[in-house]
Every structure is written in structure tokens, then in C-alpha cells.
C-alpha positions as CSV (number, residue, x, y, z in Angstrom):
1,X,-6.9,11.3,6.0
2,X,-7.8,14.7,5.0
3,X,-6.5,18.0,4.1
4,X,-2.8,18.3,3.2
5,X,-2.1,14.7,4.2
6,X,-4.7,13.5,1.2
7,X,-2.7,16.0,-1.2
8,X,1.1,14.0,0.2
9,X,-0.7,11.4,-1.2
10,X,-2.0,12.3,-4.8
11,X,-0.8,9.0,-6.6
12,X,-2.7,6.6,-4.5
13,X,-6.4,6.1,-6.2
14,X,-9.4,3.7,-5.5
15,X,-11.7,3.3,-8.0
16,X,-14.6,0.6,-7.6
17,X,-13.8,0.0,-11.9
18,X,-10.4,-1.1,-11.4
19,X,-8.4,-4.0,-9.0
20,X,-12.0,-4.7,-7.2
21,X,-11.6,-1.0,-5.3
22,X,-8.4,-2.1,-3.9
23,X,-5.7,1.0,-3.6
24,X,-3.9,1.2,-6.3
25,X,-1.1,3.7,-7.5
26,X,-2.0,6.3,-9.8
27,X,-5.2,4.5,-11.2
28,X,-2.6,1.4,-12.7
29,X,-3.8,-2.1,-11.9
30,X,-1.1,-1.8,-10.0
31,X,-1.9,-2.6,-6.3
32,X,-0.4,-0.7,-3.0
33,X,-0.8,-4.1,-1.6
34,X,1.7,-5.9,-4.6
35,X,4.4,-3.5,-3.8
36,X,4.0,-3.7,-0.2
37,X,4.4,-7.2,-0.3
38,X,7.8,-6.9,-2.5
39,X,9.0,-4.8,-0.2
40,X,8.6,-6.8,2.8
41,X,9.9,-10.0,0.8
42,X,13.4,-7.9,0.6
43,X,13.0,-6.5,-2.8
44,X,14.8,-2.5,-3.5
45,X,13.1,0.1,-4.4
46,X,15.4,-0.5,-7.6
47,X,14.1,-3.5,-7.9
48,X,10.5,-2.5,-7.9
49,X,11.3,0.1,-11.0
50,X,13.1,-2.5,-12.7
51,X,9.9,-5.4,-12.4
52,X,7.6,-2.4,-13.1
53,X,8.8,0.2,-15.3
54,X,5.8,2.4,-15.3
55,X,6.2,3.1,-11.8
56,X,7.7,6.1,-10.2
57,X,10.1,6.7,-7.4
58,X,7.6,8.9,-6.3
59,X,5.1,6.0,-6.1
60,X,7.2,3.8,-3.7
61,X,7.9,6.5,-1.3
62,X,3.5,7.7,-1.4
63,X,2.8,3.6,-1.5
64,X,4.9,3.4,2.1
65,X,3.5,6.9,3.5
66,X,-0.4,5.4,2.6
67,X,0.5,1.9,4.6
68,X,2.0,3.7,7.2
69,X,-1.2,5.6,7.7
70,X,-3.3,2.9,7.5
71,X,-1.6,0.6,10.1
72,X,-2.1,3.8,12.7
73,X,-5.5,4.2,12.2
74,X,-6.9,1.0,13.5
75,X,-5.6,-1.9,15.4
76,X,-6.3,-5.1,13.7
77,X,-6.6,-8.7,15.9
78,X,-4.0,-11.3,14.1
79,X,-5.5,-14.4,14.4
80,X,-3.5,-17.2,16.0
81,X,-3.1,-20.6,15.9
82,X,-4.7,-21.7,18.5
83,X,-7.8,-19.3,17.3
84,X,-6.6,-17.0,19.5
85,X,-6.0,-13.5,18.2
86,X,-3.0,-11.1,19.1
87,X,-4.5,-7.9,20.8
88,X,-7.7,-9.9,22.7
């Protein structure tokens, strides 16, 4: 990401110090990962706020704009089952 994309997404910071270098949003030990996975287990954006109220509307929508851009960068084999892996 570079350029005026990297700027969209001001709030999302990794720093090797905090959450292991895992994205987190605006340098909180708070992961992208944690409010991806609320999302996809059916939670609202009101809901988010409301379970952490340090957060920012503004973080949501840059936490979703960052996954976004990471799933189109690079296609990643999902292991199967049988061992198998989608995409192989």
C-alpha cells in the first residue's frame, strides 16, 4: 500500500513493541484481527463501540478498508480436510 492509500489508512499501526507486531488500530492493544472477527460473528458496528469505547467510528470503517486490502494482495491456500488445500 503506498501513497494516498497509506494516508486512508492513518489509524492502523504495527509496532514490533505492542500485540507481537500484529495490526493494531491507532497503536491500542487493540487488534485489526479482534474486530474483524466480531464483525464476522454478527456483531454491529454499535456493538463494537459499545464492547470498546475507546474506539472510533472511524476505526471500524479503516479496520474493514485494511482487511479488504490485504485479502487482494495475495491469495492464500485454505487448508482442507483431507490436507488438501482450496486454490492447489
Amino acid at each position: 500500500m503506498e501513497g494516498a492509500a497509506m494516508k486512508r489508512l492513518d489509524r492502523i499501526t504495527v509496532d514490533p513493541e505492542v500485540c507481537l507486531g500484529q495490526p493494531t488500530i491507532r497503536g491500542m492493544r487493540i487488534t485489526v484481527s479482534v474486530i474483524i472477527k466480531q464483525i464476522a460473528g454478527g456483531m454491529t458496528k454499535e456493538e463494537i463501540l459499545k464492547a470498546y469505547p475507546e474506539l472510533e467510528e472511524e476505526d471500524i470503517v479503516q479496520t474493514l478498508k485494511y482487511a479488504a486490502w490485504l485479502s487482494s494482495e495475495k491469495v492464500r491456500p485454505i487448508p482442507l480436510k483431507e490436507g488438501r488445500s482450496v486454490g492447489t
